[in-house]
BASE-632093 format. One record per residue (C-alpha): x, y, z; residue in three letters. Coordinates in pm, 1 decimal, m for minus. Layout:
<atoms>
ATOM         u         v         w  type
ATOM         X         Y         Z   ALA
...
</atoms>
This chain:
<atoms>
ATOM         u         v         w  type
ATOM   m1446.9     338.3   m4355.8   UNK
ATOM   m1325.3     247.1   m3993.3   UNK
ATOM   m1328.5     m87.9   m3811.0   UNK
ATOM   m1325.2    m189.8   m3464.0   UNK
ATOM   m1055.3    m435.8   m3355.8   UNK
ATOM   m1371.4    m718.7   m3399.1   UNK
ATOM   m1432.4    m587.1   m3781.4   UNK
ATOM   m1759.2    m416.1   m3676.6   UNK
ATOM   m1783.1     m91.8   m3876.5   UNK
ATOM   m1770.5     264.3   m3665.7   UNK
ATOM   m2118.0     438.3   m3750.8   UNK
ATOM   m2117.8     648.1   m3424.6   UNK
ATOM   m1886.2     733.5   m3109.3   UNK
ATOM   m2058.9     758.0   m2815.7   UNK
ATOM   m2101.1    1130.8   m2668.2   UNK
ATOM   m1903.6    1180.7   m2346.3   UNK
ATOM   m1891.6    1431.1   m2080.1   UNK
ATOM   m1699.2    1464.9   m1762.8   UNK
ATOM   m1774.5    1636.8   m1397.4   UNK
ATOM   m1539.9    1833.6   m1261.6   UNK
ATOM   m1482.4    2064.5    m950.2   UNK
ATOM   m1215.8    2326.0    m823.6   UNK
ATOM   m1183.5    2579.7    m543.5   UNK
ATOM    m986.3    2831.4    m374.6   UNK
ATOM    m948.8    2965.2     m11.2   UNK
ATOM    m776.3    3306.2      17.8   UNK
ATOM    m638.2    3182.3     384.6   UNK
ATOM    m518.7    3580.3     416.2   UNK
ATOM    m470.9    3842.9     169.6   UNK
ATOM    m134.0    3738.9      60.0   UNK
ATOM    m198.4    3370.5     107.1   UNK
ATOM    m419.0    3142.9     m80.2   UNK
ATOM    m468.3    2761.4    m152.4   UNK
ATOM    m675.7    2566.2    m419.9   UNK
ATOM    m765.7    2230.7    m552.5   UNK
ATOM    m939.2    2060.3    m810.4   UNK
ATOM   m1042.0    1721.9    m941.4   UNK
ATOM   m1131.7    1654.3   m1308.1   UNK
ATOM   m1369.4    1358.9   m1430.2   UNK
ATOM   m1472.2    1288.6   m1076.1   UNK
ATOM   m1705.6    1032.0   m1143.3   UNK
ATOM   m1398.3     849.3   m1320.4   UNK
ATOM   m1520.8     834.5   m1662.6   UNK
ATOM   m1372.7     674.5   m1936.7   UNK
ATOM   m1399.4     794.0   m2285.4   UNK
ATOM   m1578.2     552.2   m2596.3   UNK
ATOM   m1276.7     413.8   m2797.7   UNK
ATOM   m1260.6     684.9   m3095.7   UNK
ATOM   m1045.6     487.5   m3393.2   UNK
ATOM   m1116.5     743.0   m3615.6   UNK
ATOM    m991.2    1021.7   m3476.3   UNK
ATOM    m709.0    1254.1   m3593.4   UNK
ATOM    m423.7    1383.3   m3366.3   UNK
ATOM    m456.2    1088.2   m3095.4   UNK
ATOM    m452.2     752.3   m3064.4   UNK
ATOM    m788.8     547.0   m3008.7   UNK
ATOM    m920.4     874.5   m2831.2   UNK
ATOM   m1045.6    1242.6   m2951.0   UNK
ATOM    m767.7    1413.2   m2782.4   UNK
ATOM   m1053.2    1640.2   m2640.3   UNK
ATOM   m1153.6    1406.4   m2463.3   UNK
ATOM    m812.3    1422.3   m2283.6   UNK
ATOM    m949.7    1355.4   m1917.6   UNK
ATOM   m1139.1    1026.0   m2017.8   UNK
ATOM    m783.5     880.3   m2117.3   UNK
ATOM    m651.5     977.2   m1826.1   UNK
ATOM    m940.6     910.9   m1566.9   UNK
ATOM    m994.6    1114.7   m1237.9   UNK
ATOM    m651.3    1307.3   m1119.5   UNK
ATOM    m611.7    1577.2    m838.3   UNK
ATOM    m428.0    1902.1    m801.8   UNK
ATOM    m342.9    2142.1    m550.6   UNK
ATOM    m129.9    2452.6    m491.0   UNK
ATOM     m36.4    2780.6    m310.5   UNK
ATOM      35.8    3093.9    m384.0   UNK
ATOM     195.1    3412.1    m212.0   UNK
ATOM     202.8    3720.4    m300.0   UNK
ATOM     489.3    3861.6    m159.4   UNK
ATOM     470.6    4306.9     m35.6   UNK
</atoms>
């Protein structure tokens, strides 16, 4: 049996689910650009003290540690 930090016994983690969005512009045929964010709404994921392989959190739920983050890049493909 696990406890929460207060002693009240885990019966249930709470589901989570994140939004995320990513695109890419081909500026020219060699020449392209893209972005994405992942949890845009910021989410955080439900404290999981039973999990395996992490700490506090399912490590699937890997964006909810981290909260919202950015990337972008290029790419050229060179003739």
């Amino acid at each position: 049996q696990a406890f929460y930090e207060d002693g009240t016994p885990v019966t249930k983690i709470s589901s989570f689910t994140t939004f995320d969005l990513s695109g890419r512009w081909n500026i020219t045929d060699a020449f392209e650009l893209n972005a994405s964010v992942a949890n845009v709404f910021d989410r955080i994921a439900p404290l999981d003290p039973t999990t395996y392989g992490g700490v506090n959190y399912n490590p699937m739920h890997f964006t909810g540690a981290l909260g919202r983050y950015f990337t972008v890049g290029a790419k050229y493909t060179f003739r």
